[in-house]
C-alpha atoms as a printed R data frame, in Angstrom:
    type eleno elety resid chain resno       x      y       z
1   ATOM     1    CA   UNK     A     1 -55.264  5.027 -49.710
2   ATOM     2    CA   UNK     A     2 -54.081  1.740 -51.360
3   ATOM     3    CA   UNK     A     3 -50.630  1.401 -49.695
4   ATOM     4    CA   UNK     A     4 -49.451 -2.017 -48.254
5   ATOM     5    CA   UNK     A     5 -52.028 -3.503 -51.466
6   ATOM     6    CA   UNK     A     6 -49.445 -6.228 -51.968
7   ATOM     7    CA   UNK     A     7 -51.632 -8.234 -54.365
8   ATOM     8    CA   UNK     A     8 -52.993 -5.074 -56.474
9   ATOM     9    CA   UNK     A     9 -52.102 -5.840 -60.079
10  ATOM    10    CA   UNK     A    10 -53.987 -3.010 -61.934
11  ATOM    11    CA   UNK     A    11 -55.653  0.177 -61.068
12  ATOM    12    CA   UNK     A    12 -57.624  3.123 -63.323
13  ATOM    13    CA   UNK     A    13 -57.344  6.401 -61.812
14  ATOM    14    CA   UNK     A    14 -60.372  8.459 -62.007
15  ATOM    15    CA   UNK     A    15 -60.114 11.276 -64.468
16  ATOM    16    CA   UNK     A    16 -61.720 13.697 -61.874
17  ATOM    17    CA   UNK     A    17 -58.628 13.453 -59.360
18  ATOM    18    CA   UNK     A    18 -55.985 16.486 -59.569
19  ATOM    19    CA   UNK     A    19 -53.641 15.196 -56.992
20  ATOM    20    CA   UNK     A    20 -52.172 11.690 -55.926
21  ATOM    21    CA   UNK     A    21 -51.475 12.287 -51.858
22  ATOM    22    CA   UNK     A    22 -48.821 11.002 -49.928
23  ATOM    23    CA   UNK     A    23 -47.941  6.941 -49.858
24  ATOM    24    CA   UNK     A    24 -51.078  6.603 -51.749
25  ATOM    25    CA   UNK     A    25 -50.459  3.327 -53.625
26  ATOM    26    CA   UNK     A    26 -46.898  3.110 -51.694
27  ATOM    27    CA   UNK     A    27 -45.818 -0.963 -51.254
28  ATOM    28    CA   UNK     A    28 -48.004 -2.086 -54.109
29  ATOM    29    CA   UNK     A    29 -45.575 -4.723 -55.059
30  ATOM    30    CA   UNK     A    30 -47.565 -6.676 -57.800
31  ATOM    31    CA   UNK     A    31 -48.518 -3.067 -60.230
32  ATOM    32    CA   UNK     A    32 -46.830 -3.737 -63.062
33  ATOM    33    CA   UNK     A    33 -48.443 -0.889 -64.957
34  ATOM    34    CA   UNK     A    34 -49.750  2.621 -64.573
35  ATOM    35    CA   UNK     A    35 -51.649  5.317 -66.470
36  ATOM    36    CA   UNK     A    36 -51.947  8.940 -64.069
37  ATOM    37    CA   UNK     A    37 -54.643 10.640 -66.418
38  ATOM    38    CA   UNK     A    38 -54.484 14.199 -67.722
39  ATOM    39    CA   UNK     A    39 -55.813 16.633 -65.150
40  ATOM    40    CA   UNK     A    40 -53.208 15.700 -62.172
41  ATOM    41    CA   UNK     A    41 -51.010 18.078 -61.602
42  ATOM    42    CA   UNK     A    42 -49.189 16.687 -58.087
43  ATOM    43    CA   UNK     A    43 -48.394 13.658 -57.363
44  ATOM    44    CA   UNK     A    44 -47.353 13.647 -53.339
45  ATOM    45    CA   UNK     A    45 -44.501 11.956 -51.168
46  ATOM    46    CA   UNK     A    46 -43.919  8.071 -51.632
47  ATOM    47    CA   UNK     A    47 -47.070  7.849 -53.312
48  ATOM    48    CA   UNK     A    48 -45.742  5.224 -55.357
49  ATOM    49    CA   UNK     A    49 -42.453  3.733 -53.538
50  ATOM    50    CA   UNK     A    50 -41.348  0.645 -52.898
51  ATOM    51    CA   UNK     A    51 -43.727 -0.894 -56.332
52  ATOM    52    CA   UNK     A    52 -40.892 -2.981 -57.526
53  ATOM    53    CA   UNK     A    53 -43.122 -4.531 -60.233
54  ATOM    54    CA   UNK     A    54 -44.064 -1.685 -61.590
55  ATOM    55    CA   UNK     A    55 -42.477 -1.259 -65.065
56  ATOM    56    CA   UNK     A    56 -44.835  0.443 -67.228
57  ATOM    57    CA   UNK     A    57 -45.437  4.554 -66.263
58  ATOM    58    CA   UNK     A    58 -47.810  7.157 -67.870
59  ATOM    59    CA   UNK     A    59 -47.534 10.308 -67.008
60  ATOM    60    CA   UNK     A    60 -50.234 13.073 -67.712
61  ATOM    61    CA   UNK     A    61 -48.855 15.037 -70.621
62  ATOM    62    CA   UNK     A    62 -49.929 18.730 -70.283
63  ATOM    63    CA   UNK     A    63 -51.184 18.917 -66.335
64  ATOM    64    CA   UNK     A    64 -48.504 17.141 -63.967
65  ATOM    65    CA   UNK     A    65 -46.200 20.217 -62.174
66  ATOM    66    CA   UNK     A    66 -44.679 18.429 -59.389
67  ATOM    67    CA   UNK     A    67 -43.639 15.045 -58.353
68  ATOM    68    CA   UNK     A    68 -42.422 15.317 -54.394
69  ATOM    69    CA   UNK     A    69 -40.445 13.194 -52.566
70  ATOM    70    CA   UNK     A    70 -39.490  9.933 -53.028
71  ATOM    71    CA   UNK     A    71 -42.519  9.385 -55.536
72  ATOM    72    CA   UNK     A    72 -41.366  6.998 -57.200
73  ATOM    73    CA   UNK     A    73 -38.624  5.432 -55.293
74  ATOM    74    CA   UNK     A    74 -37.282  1.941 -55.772
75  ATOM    75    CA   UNK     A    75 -39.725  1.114 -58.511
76  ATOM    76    CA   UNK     A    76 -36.854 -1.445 -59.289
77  ATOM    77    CA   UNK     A    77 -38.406 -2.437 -62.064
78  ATOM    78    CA   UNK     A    78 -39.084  0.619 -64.244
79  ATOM    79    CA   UNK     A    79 -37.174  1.002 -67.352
80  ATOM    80    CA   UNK     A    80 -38.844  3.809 -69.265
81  ATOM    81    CA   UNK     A    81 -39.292  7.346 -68.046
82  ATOM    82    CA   UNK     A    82 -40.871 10.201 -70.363
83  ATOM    83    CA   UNK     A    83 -41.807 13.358 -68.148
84  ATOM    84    CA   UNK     A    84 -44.063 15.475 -69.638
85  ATOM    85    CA   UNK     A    85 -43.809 19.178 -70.902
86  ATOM    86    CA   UNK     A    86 -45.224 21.248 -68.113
87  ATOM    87    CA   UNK     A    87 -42.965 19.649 -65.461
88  ATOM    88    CA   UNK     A    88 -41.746 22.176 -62.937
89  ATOM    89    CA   UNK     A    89 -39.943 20.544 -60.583
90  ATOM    90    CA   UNK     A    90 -38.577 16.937 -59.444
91  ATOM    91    CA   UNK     A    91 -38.220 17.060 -55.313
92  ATOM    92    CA   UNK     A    92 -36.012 14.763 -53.580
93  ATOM    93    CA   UNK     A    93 -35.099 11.382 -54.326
94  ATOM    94    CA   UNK     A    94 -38.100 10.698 -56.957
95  ATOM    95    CA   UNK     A    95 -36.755  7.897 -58.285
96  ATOM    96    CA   UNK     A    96 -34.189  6.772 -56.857
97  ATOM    97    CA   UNK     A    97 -33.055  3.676 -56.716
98  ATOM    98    CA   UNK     A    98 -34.941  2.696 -60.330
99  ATOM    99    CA   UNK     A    99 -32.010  0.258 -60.784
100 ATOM   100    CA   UNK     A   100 -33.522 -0.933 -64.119
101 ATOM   101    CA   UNK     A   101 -33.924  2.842 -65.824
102 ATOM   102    CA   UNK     A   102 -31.561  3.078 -69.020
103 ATOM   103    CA   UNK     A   103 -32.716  6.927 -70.261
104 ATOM   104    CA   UNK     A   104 -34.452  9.597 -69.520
105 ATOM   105    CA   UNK     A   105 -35.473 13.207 -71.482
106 ATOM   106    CA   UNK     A   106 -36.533 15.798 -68.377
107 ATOM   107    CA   UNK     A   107 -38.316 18.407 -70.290
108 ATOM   108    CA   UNK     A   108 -37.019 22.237 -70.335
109 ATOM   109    CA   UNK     A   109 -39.929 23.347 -68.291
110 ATOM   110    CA   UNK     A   110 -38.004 21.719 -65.201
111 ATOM   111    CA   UNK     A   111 -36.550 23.983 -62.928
112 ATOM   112    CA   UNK     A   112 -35.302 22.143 -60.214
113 ATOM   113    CA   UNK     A   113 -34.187 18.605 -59.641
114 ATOM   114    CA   UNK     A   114 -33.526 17.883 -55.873
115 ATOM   115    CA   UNK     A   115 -31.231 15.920 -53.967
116 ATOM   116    CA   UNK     A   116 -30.758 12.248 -54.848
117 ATOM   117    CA   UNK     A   117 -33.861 12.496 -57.577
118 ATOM   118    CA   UNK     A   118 -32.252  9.958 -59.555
119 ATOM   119    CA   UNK     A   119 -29.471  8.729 -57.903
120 ATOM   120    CA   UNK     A   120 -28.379  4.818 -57.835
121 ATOM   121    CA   UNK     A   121 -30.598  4.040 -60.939
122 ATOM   122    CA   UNK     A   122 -27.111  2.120 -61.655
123 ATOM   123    CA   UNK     A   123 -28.778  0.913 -65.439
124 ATOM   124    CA   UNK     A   124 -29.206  4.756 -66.984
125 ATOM   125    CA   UNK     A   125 -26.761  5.489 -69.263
126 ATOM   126    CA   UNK     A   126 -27.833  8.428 -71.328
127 ATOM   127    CA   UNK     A   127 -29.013 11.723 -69.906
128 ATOM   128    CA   UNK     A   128 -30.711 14.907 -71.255
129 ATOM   129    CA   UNK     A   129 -30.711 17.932 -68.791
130 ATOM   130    CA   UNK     A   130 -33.501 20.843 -70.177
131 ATOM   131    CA   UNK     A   131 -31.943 24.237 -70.549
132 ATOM   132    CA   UNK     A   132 -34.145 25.147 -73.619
133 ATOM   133    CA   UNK     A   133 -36.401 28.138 -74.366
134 ATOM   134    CA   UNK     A   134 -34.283 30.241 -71.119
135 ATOM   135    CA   UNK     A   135 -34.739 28.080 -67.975
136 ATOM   136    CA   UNK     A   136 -32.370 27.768 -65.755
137 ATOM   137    CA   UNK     A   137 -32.536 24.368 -63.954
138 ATOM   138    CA   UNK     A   138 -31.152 24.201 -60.248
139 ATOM   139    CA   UNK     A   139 -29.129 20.740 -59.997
140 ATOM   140    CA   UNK     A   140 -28.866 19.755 -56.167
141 ATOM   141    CA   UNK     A   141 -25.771 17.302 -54.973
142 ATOM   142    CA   UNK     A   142 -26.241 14.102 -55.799
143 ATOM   143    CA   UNK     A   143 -29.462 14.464 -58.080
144 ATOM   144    CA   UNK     A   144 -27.686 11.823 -60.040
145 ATOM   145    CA   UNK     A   145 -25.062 10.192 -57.381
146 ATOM   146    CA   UNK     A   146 -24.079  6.112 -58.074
147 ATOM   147    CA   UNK     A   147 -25.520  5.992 -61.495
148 ATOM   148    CA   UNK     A   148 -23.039  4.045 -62.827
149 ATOM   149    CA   UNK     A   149 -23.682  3.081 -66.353
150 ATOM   150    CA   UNK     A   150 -23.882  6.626 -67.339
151 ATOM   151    CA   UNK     A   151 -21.670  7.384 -70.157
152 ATOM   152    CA   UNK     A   152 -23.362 10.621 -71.861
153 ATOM   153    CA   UNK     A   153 -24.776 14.080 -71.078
154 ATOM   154    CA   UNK     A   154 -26.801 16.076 -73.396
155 ATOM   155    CA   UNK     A   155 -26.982 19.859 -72.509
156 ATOM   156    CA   UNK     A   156 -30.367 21.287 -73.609
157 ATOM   157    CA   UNK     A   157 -29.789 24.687 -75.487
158 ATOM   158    CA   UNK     A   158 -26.302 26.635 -74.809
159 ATOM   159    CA   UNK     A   159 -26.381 27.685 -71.389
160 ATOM   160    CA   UNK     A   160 -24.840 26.043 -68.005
161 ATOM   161    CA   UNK     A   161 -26.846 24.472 -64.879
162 ATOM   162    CA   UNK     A   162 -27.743 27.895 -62.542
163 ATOM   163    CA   UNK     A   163 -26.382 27.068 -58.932
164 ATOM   164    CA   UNK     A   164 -25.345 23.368 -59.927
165 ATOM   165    CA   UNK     A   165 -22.505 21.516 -59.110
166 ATOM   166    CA   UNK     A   166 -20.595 18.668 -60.779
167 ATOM   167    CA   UNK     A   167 -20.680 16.788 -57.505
168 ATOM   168    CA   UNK     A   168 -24.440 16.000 -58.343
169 ATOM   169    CA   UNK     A   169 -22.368 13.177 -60.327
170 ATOM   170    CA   UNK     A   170 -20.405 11.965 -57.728
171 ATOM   171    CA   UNK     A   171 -20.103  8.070 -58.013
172 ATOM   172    CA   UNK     A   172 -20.672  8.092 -62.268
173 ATOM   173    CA   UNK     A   173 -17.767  6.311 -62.886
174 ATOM   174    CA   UNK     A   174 -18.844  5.467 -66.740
175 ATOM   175    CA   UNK     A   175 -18.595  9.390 -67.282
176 ATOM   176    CA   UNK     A   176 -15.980 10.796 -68.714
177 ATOM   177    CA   UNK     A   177 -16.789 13.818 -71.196
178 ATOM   178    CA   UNK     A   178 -18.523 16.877 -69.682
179 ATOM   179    CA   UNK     A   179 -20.827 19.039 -72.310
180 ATOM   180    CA   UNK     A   180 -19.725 22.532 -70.937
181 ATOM   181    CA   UNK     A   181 -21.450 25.907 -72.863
182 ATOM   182    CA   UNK     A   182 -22.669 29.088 -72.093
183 ATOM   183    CA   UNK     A   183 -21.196 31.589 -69.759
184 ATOM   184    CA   UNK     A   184 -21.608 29.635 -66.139
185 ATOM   185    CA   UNK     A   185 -19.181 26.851 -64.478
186 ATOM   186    CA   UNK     A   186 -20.491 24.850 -62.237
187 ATOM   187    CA   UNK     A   187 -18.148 24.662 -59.089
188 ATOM   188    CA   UNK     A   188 -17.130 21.022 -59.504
189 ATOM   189    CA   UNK     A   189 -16.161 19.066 -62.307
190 ATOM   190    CA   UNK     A   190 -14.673 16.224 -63.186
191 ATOM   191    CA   UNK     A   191 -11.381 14.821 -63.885
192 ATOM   192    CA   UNK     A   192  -9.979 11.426 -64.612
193 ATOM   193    CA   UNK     A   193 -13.347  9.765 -62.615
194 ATOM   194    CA   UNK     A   194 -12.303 12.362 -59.846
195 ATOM   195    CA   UNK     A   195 -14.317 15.144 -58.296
196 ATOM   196    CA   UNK     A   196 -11.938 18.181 -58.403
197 ATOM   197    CA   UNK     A   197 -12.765 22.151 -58.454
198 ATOM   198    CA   UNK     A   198 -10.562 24.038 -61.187
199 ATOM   199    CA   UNK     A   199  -7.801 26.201 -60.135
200 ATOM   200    CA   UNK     A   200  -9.747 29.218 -61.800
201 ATOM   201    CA   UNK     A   201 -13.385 30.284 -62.458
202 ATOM   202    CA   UNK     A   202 -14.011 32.676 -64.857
203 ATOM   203    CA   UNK     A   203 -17.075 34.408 -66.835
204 ATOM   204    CA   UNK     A   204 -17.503 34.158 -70.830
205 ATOM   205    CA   UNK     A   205 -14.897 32.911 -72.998
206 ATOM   206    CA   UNK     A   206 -11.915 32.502 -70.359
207 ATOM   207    CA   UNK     A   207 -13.825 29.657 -68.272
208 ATOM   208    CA   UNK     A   208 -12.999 27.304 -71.451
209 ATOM   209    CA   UNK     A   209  -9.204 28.599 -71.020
210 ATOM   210    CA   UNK     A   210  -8.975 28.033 -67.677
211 ATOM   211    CA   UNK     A   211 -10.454 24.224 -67.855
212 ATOM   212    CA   UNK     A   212  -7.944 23.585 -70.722
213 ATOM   213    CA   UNK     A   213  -4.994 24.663 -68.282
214 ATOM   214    CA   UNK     A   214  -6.460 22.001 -65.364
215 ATOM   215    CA   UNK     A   215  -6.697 19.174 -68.111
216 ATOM   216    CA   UNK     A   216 -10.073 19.150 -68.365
217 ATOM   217    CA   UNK     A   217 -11.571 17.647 -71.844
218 ATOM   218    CA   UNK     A   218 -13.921 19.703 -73.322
C-alpha cells in the first residue's frame, strides 16, 4: 500500500500483479503518470483517488475487466482516457470528478456503467457509449450527471441503452441532440435542457412518432 505517498512522482508496476487492491496508491498527489501493465485484470476501490497530478493513464489493453469504485476519482488532472477492449464493467463513481477530461471512447465490451462513473468531469465534451457487436450496456442515473461541456453523443451500433435512463444526463446543459435508434426508449429524455418523460412509449417504429408529437428533435 502506497496511499497518503504525497511526494511519489513515479512508480513501475510489476508485471506479475493481476489486481490493484483497494486505496492502493490513493492520495498520491505528485504521480503525474501511470502505466498498469498487461496481466491486471481489477483494479479495486479508490485505488487511485484523490491523485490530482496525475495526467498521464495506461491502461492494460487485453486483461483489465473491472475498475470498482471510485478508482479513479478526482484525478483532477487527467485529460485523456482510452479504456481498453475487454472492459466489462465501470462501478460507481470511477472517475468522477476528472474536471480536466475532454473525451472518452468506452469500448463495446462494457456492460455496465454505474452511478456517478463519470459525473462532474465538467471539461468532456464528446461521448461514445458501446452498443457494438450485441451488448447491451446498463446506464445507471447520473453515470454522467454535471458534465457540462458535453455537446455530443455517439451511439455505438443501432440499438438503445438496456434499462437506461436519460436522467443519467441530468445537469448536461451543453446537450441538446439525443442519438435515438433501435427498438428501446429510455424512460427519460430530454427537452429544451429539461428532464421530461414522453407522453407515450412505444416499441419499433412508433417510439420515433411518439417523440416527434412531444417535440423532441431527433
Amino acid at each position: 500500500m502506497l496511499n497518503l505517498c504525497t511526494s511519489l512522482k513515479s512508480f513501475a508496476i510489476p508485471t506479475s500483479v493481476t489486481s490493484i487492491g483497494d486505496y492502493a496508491f490513493s492520495r498520491c498527489s505528485s504521480l503525474t503518470s501511470l502505466c498498469i501493465p498487461e496481466g491486471v485484470e481489477d483494479i479495486g476501490e479508490l485505488a487511485f483517488t484523490c491523485n490530482t497530478s496525475l495526467q498521464t493513464l495506461t491502461l492494460p489493453p487485453k486483461s483489465l475487466k473491472t475498475i470498482q469504485n471510485g478508482a479513479f476519482s478526482h484525478c483532477s488532472s487527467l485529460r485523456a482516457l482510452n479504456l481498453p477492449v475487454g472492459l466489462k464493467q465501470i462501478s460507481e463513481f470511477c472517475f468522477h470528478g476528472c474536471t480536466q477530461l475532454a473525451s472518452i471512447t468506452i469500448p463495446d465490451t462494457v456492460a455496465a456503467i454505474g452511478e456517478g462513473a463519470f459525473a462532474h468531469c465538467s471539461s468532456l465534451e464528446t461521448l461514445r457509449l458501446p452498443l457494438g457487436a450485441g451488448v447491451d450496456c446498463a446506464l445507471a442515473d447520473g453515470a454522467f450527471e454535471g458534465c457540462r461541456s458535453l455537446t455530443d453523443i455517439t451511439l455505438g451500433g443501432d440499438r438503445i441503452v438496456k434499462d437506461g435512463k436519460w436522467v443519467a444526463f441530468e445537469g448536461c446543459r451543453s446537450l441538446t441532440d439525443i442519438p435515438l435508434g433501435g427498438d428501446r426508449i429510455m424512460s427519460h429524455i430530454m427537452k429544451d435542457g429539461k428532464w421530461v418523460e414522453p407522453p407515450l412509449i412505444e416499441e419499433g417504429a412508433a417510439v420515433f412518432e411518439a417523440l416527434k408529437r412531444a417535440g423532441i428533435r431527433l
